[in-house]
Backbone bond lengths (Angstrom), bond angles and torsions (degrees), N, CA, C in turn:
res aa  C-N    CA-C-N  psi(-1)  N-CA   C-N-CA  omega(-1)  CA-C   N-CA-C  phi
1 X - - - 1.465 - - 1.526 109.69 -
2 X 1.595 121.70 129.57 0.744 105.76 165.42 1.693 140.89 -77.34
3 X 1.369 131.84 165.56 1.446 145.64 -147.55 1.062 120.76 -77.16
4 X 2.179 114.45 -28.09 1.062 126.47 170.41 1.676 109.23 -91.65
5 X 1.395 134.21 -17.93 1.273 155.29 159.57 1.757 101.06 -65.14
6 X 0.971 126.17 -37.52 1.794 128.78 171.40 1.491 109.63 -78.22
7 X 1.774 127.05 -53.59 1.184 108.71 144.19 1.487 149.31 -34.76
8 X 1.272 119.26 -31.43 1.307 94.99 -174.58 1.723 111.57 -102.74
9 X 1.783 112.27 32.99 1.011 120.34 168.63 1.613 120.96 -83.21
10 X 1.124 94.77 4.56 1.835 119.71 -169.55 1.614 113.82 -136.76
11 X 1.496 96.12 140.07 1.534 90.51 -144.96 1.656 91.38 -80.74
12 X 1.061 124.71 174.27 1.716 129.21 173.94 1.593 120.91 -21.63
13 X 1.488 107.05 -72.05 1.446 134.24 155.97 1.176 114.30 -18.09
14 X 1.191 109.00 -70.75 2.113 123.39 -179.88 1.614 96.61 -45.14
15 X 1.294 125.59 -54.86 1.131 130.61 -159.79 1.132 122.80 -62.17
16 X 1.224 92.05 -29.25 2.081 114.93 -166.59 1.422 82.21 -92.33
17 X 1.140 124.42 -80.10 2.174 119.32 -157.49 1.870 86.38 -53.10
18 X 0.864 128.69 -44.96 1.402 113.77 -155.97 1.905 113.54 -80.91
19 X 1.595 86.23 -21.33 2.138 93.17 157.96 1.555 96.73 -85.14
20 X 0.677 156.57 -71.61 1.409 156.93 -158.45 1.108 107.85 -35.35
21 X 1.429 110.85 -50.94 1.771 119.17 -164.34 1.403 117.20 -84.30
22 X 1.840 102.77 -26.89 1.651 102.83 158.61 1.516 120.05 -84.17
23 X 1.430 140.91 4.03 1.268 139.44 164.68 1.283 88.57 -97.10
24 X 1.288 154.22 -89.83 0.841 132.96 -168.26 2.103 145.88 -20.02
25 X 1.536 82.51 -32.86 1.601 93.30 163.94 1.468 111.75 -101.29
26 X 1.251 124.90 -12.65 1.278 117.10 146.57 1.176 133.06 -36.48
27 X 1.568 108.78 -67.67 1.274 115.75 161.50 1.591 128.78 -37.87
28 X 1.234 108.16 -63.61 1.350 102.89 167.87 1.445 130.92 -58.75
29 X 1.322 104.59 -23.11 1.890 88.85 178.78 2.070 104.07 -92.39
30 X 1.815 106.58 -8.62 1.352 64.28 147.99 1.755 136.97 -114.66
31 X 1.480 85.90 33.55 1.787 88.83 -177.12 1.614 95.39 -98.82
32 X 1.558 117.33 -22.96 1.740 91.60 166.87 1.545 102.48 -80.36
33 X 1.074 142.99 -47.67 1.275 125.19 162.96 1.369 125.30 22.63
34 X 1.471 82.36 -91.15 1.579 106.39 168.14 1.577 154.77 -68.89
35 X 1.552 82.96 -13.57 1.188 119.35 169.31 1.922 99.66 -73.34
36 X 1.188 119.89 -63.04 1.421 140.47 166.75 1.615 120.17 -22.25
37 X 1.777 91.55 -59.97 1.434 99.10 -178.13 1.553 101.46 -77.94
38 X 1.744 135.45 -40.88 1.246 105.55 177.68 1.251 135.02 -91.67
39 X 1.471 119.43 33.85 0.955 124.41 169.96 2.215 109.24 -112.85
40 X 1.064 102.41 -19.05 1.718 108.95 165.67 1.390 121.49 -122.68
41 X 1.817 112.73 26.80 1.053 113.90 144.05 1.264 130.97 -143.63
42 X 1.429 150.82 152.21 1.431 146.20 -123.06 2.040 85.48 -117.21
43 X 1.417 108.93 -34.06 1.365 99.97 -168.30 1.534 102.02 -115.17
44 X 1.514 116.78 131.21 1.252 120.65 -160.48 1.680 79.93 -145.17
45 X 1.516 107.57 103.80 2.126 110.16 152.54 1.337 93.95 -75.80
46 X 1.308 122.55 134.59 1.367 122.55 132.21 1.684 130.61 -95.24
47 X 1.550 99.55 11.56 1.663 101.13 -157.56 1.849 87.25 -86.99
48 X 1.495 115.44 -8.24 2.208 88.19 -168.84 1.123 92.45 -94.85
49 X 1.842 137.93 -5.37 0.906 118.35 177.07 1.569 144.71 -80.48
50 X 1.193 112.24 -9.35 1.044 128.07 161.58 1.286 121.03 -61.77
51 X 1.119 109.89 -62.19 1.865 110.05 174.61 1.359 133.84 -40.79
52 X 1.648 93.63 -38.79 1.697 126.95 -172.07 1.770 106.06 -83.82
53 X 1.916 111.66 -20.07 1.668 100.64 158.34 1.257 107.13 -82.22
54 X 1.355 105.24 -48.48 1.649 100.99 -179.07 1.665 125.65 -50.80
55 X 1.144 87.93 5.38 2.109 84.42 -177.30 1.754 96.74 -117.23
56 X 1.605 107.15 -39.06 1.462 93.73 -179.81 1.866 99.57 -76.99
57 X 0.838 142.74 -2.71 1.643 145.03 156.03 1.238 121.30 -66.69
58 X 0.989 111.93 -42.39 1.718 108.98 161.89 1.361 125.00 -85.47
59 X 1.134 108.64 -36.18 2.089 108.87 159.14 1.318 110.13 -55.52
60 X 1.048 107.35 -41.16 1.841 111.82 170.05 1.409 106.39 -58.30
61 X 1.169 125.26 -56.43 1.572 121.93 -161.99 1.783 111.79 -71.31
62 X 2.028 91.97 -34.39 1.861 72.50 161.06 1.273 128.30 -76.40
63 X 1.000 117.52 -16.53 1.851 137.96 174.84 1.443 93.25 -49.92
64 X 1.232 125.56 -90.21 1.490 124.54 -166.40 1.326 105.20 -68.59
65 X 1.437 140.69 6.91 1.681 127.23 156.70 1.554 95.55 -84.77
66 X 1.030 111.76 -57.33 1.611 107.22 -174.29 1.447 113.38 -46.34
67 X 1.586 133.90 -52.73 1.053 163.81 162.19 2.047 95.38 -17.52
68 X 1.543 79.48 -70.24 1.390 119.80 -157.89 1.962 95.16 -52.12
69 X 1.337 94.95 -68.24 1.483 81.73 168.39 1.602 160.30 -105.35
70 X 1.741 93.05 35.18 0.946 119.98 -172.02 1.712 103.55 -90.56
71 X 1.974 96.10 -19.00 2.109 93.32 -175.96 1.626 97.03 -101.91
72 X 1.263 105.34 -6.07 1.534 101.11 -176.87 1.657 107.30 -89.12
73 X 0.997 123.39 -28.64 1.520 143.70 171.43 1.820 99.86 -45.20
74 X 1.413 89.25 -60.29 1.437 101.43 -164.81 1.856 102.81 -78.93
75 X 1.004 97.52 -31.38 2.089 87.53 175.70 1.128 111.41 -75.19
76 X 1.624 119.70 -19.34 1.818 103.54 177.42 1.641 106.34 -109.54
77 X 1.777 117.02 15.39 1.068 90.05 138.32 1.559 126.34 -108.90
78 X 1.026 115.28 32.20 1.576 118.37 176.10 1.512 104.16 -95.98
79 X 1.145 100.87 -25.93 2.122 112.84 172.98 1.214 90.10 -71.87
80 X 1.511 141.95 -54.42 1.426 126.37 -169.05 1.907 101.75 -67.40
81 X 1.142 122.53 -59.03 1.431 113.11 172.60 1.487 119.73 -41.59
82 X 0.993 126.67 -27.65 1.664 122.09 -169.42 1.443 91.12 -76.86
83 X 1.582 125.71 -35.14 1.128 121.20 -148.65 1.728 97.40 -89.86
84 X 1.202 92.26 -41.61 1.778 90.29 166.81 1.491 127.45 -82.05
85 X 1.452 86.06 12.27 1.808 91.81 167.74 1.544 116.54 -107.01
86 X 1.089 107.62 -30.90 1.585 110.95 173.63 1.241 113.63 -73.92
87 X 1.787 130.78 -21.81 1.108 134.15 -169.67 1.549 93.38 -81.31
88 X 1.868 133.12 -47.68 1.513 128.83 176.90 1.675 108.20 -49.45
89 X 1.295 111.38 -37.15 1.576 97.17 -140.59 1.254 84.69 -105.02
90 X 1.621 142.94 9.11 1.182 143.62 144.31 1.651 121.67 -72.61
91 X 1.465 113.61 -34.95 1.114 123.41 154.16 1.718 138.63 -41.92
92 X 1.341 98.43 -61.68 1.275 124.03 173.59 1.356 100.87 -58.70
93 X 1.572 127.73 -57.69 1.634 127.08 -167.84 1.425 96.51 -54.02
94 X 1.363 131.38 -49.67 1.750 137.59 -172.34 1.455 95.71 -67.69
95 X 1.296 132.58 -78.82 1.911 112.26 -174.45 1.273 113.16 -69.61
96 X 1.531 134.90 23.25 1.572 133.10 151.55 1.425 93.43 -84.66
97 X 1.239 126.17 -29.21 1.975 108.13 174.78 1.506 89.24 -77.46
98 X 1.179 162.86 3.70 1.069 122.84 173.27 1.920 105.34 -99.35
99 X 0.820 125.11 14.49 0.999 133.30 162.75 1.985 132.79 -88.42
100 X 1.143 96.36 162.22 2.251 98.45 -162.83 1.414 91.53 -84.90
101 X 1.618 92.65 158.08 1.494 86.85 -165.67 1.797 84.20 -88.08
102 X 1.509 109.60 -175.09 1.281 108.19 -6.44 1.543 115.85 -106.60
103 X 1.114 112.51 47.02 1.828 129.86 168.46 1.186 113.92 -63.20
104 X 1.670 110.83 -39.40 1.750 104.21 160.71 1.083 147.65 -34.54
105 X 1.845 92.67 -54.63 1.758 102.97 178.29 1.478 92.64 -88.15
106 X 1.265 165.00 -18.11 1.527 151.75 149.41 1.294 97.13 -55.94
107 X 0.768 167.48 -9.90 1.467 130.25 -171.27 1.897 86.94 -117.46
108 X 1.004 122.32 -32.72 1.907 118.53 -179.78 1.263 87.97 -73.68
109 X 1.419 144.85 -45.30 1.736 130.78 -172.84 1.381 99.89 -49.65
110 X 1.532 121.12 -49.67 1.072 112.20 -175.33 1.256 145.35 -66.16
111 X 1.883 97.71 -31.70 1.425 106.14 178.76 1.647 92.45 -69.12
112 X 1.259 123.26 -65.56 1.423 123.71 -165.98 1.670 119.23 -27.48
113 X 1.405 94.02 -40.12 2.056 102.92 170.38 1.002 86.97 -44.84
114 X 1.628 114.47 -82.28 1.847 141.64 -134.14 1.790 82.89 -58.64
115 X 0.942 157.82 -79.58 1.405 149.67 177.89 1.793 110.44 -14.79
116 X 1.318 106.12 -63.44 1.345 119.80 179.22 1.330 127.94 -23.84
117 X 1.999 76.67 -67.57 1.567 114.70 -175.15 2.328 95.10 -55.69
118 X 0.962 91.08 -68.96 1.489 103.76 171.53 1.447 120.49 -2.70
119 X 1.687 93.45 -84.07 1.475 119.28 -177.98 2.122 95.70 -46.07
120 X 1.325 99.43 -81.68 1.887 104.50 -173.97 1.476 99.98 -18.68
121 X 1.567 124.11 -74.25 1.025 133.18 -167.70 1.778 115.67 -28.12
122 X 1.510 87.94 -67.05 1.764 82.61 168.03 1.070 123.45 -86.95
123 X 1.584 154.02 -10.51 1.445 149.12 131.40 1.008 117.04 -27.31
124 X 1.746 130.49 -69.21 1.378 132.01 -163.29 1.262 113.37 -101.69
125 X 1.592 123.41 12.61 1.556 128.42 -164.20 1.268 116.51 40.56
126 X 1.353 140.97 9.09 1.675 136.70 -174.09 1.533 89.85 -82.77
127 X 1.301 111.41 82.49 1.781 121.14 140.55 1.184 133.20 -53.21
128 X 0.869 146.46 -26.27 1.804 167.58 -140.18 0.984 65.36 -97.59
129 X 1.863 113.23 -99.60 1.587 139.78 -165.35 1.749 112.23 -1.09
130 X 1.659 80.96 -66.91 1.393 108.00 -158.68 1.357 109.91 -48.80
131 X 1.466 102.21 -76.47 1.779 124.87 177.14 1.578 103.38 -43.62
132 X 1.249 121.79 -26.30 1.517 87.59 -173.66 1.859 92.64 -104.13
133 X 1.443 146.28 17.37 1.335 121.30 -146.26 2.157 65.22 -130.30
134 X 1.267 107.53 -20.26 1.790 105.82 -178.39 1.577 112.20 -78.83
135 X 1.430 113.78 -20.86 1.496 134.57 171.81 1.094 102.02 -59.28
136 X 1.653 105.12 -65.31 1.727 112.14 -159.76 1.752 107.08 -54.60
137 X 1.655 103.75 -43.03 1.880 100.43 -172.93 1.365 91.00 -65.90
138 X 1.377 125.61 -59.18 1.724 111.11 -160.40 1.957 119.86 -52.19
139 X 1.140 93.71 -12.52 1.660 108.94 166.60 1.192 109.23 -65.73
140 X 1.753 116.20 -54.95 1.640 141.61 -168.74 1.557 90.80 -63.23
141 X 1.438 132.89 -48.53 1.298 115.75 -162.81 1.431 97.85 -109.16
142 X 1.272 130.57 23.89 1.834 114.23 157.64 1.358 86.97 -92.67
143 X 1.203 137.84 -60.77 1.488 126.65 158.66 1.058 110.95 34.96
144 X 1.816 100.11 -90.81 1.538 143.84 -149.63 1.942 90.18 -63.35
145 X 1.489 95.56 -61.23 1.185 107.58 -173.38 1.841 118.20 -53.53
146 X 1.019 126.12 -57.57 1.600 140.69 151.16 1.649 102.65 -18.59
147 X 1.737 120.18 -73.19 1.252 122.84 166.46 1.221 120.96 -43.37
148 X 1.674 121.33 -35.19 1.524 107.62 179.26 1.617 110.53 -80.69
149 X 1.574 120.22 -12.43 1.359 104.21 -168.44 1.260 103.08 -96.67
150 X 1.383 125.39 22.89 1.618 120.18 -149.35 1.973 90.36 -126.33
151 X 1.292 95.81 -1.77 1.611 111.70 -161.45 1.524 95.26 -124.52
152 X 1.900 100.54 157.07 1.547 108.99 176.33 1.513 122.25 -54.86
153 X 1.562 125.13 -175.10 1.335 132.42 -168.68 1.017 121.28 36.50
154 X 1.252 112.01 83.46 1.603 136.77 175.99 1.293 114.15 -46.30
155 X 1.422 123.36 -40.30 1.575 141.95 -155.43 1.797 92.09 -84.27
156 X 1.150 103.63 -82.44 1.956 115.98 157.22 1.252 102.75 5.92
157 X 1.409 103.62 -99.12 1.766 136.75 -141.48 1.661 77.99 -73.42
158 X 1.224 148.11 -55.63 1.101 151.02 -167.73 1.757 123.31 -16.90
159 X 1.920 90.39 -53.91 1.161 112.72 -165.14 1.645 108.41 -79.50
160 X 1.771 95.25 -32.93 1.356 93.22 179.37 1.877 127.71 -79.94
161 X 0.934 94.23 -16.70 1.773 109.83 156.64 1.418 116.34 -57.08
162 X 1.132 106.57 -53.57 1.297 127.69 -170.10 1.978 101.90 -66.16
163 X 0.952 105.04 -45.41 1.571 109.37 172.74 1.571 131.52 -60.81
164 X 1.605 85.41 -36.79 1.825 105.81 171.81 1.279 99.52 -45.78
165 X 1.530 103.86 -76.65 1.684 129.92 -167.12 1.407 98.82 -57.12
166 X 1.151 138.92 -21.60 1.531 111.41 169.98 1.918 117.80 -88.05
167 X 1.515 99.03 -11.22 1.751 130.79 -171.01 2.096 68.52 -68.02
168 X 1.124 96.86 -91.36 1.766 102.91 -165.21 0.992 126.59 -19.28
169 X 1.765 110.35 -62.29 1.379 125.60 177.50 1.563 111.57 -39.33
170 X 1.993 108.56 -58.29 1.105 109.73 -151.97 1.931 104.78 -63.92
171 X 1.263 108.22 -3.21 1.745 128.82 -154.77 1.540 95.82 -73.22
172 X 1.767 99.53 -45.94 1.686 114.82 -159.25 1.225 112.40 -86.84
173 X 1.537 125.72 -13.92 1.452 141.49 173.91 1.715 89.56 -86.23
174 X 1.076 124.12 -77.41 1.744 101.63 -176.61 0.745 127.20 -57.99
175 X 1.478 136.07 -17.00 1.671 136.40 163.77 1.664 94.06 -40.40
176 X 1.995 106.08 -59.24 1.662 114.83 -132.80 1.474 82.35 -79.75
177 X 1.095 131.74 -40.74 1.528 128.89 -160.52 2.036 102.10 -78.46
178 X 1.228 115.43 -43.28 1.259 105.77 -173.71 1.802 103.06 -82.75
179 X 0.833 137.71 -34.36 1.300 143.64 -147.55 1.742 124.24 -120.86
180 X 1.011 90.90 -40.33 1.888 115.21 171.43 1.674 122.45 -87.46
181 X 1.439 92.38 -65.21 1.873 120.14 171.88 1.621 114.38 -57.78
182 X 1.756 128.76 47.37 1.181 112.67 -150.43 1.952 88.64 -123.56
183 X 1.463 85.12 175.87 1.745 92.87 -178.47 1.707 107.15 -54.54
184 X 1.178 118.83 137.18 1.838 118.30 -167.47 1.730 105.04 -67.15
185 X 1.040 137.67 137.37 1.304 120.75 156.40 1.218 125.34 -28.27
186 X 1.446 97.13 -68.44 1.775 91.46 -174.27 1.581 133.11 -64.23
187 X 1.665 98.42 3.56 1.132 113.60 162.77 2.028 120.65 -75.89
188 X 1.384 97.96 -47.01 1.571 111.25 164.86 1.553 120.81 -52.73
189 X 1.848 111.37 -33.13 1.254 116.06 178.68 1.512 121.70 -83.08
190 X 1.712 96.58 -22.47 1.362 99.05 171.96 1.620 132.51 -75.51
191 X 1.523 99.47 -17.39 1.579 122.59 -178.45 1.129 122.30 -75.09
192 X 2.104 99.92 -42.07 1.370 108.20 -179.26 1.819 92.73 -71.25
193 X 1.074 141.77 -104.19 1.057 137.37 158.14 1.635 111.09 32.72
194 X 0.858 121.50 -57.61 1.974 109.81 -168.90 1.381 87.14 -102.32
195 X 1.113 137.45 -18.54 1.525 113.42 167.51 1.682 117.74 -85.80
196 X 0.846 103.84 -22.04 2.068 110.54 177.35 2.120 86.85 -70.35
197 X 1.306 101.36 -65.68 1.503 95.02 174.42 1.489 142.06 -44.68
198 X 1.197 100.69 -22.96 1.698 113.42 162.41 1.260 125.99 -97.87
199 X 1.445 108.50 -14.66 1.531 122.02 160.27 1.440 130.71 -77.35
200 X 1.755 96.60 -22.55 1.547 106.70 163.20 1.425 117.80 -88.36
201 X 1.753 122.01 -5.83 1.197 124.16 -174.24 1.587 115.41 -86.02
202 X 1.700 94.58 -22.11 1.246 107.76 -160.25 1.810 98.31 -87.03
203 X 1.468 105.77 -53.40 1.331 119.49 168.30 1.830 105.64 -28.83
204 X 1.499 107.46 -59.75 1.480 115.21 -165.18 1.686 123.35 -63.59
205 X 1.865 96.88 -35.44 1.364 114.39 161.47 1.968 107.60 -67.02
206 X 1.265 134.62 -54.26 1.064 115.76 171.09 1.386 136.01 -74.46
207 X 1.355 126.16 10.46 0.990 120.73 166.00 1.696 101.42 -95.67
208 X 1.638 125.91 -31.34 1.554 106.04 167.99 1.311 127.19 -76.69
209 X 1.185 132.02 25.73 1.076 154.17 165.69 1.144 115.01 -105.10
210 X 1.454 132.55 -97.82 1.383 109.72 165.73 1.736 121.30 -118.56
211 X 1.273 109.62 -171.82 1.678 102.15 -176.69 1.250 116.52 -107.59
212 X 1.723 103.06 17.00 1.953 104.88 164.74 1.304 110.52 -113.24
213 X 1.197 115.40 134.14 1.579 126.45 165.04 1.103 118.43 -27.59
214 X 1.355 138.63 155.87 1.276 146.47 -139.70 1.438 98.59 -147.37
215 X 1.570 127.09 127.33 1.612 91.10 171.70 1.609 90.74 -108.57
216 X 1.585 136.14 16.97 1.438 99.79 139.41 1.569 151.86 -65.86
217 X 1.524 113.36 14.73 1.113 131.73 145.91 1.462 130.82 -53.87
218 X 1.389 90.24 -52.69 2.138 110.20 179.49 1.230 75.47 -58.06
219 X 1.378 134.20 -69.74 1.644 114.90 -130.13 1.399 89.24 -75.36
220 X 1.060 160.81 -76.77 1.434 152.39 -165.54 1.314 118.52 -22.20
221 X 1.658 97.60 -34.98 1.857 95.15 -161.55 1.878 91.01 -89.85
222 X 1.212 130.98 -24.82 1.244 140.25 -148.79 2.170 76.49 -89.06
223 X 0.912 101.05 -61.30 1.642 92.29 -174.48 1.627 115.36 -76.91
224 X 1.260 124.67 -19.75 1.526 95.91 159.94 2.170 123.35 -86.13
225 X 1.484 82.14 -20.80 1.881 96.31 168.66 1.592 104.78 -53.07
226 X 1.603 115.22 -36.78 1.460 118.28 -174.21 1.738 104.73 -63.28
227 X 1.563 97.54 -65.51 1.472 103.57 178.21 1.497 132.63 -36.96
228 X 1.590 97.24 -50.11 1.342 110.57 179.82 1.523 102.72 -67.58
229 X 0.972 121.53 -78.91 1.603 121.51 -163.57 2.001 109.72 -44.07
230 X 1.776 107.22 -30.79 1.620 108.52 155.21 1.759 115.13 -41.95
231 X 1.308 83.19 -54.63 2.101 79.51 -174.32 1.270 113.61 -69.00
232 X 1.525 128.33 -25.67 1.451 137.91 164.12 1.524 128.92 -50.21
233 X 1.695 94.56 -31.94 1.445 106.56 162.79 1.656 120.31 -89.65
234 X 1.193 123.71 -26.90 1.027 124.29 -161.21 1.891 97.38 -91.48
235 X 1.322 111.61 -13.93 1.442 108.01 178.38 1.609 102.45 -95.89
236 X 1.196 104.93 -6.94 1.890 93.05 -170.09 1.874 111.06 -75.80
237 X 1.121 119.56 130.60 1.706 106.83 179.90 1.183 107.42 -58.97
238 X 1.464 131.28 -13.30 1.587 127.03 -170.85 1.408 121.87 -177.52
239 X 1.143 123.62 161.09 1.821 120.83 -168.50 1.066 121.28 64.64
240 X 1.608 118.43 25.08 1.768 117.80 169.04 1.387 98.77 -88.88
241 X 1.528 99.28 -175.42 1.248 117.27 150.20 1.717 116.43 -66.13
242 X 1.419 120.70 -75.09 1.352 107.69 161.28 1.665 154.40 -50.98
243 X 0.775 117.02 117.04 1.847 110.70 -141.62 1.282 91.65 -152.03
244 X 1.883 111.53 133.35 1.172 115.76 -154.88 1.680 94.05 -92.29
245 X 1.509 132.02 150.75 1.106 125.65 -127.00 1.741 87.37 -113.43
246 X 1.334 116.91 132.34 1.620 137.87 -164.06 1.293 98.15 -100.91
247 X 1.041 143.54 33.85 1.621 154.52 154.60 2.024 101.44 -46.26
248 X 1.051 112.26 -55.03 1.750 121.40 -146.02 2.012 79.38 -102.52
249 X 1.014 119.34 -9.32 1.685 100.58 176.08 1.477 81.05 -98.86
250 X 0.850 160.77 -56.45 1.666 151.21 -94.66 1.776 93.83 -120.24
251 X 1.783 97.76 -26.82 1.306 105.09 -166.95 1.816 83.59 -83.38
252 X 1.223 123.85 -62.98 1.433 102.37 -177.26 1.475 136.23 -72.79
253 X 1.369 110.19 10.14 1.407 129.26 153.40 1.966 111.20 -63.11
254 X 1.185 123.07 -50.90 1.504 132.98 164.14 1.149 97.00 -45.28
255 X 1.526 134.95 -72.26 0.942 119.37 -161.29 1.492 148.30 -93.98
256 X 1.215 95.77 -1.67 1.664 107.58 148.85 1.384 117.76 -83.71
257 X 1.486 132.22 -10.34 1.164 134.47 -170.55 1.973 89.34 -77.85
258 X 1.209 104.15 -36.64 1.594 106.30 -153.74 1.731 98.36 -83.14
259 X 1.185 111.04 -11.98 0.964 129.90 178.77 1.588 142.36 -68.19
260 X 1.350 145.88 77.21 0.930 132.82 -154.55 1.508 121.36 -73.02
């Protein structure tokens, strides 16, 4: 299973105390470390260590830019998909009136669900739900669509086929982009990894320095725990804090509702 698929079995919170609490003991095992070595050994350099945080600190910092905008990439294009999704399934509702009844009011019952279904999906995060109950209507309206090509006015029925199939398409690009298209594991393993490692460097540099805790440690771990758990939200398809904003579905939810 993958690592970012194991994350989002834990709600935001979990994620954050439970990074926190492993940089944090990072830190400390390498300030006893060091504590260790200068007390059972007579020769202690401290001069390569400095250089050697400062290099795993900046490999780190491209790590979480790269990281960083590889989930942000992907959340504003799911804002561009919503936007080209409300523009299909507004479409389709307008050439389902051009259709005999009573395929009209079936095929608007349907979009009106598929809206529904929509909205929940990103409100309550139940994806499972969603994806398979958005399958079942897009079945209900190739249907519709099948019936219109099987019937006169080629030009007509044309467009409304044509709307389905872009309704679908646009379905399988937000599946792949929210759900599929996500930060790689071994990208998450590589992050956690150079940050536990610079947290033990830092730990190791402050314990040869002195033998009291430092709380510029906390603050390090408290601001990359921030960062990280940011990209944790920004990769999740749903139930973060960041959540691409349902204004332009909700707005065409009104208006097919008002709609006969």
């Amino acid at each position: 299973m993958e690592i970012n698929t194991i994350l989002d079995f834990f709600p935001l919170w979990v994620v954050f105390l439970i990074t926190i609490a492993v940089f944090v003991l990072s830190i400390e095992v390498g300030h006893r470390l060091a504590r260790y070595q200068r007390d059972h050994s007579r020769e202690v350099n401290e001069a390569p260590v400095g250089p050697m945080v400062g290099a795993i600190l900046g490999l780190l910092a491209f790590m979480l830019a790269f990281t960083f905008g590889f989930a942000a990439g992907r959340f504003e294009e799911r804002k561009q998909i919503l936007l080209n999704e409300v523009n299909v399934i507004r479409t389709a509702f307008l050439r389902a009136g051009l259709q005999p009844e009573p395929r009209t009011t079936e095929s608007r019952a349907l979009l009106r669900e598929y809206i529904d279904v929509r909205l929940i999906a990103a409100q309550d995060g139940k994806l499972s739900e969603a994806l398979a109950r958005s399958e079942q209507l897009q079945a209900g309206l190739w249907v519709q669509a099948k019936a219109a090509a099987e019937k006169g006015r080629p030009p007509i029925n044309s467009l409304f086929i044509t709307s389905i199939t872009d309704l679908i398409e646009v379905h399988s690009r937000r599946v792949t982009v929210a759900i599929r298209n996500r930060v790689p594991g071994i990208v998450w393993i590589v992050l956690y990894t150079l940050v536990i490692l610079a947290m033990l460097a830092i730990g190791y540099q402050a314990g040869l320095a002195s033998a009291k805790r430092s709380l510029t440690g906390i603050t390090l771990v408290l601001a990359f725990t921030a960062v990280i758990t940011m990209i944790a939200d920004l990769d999740r398809p749903g139930g973060g804090l960041l959540r691409v904003n349902q204004q332009g579905m909700t707005e065409l939810k009104e208006y097919v509702s008002a709609t006969n």
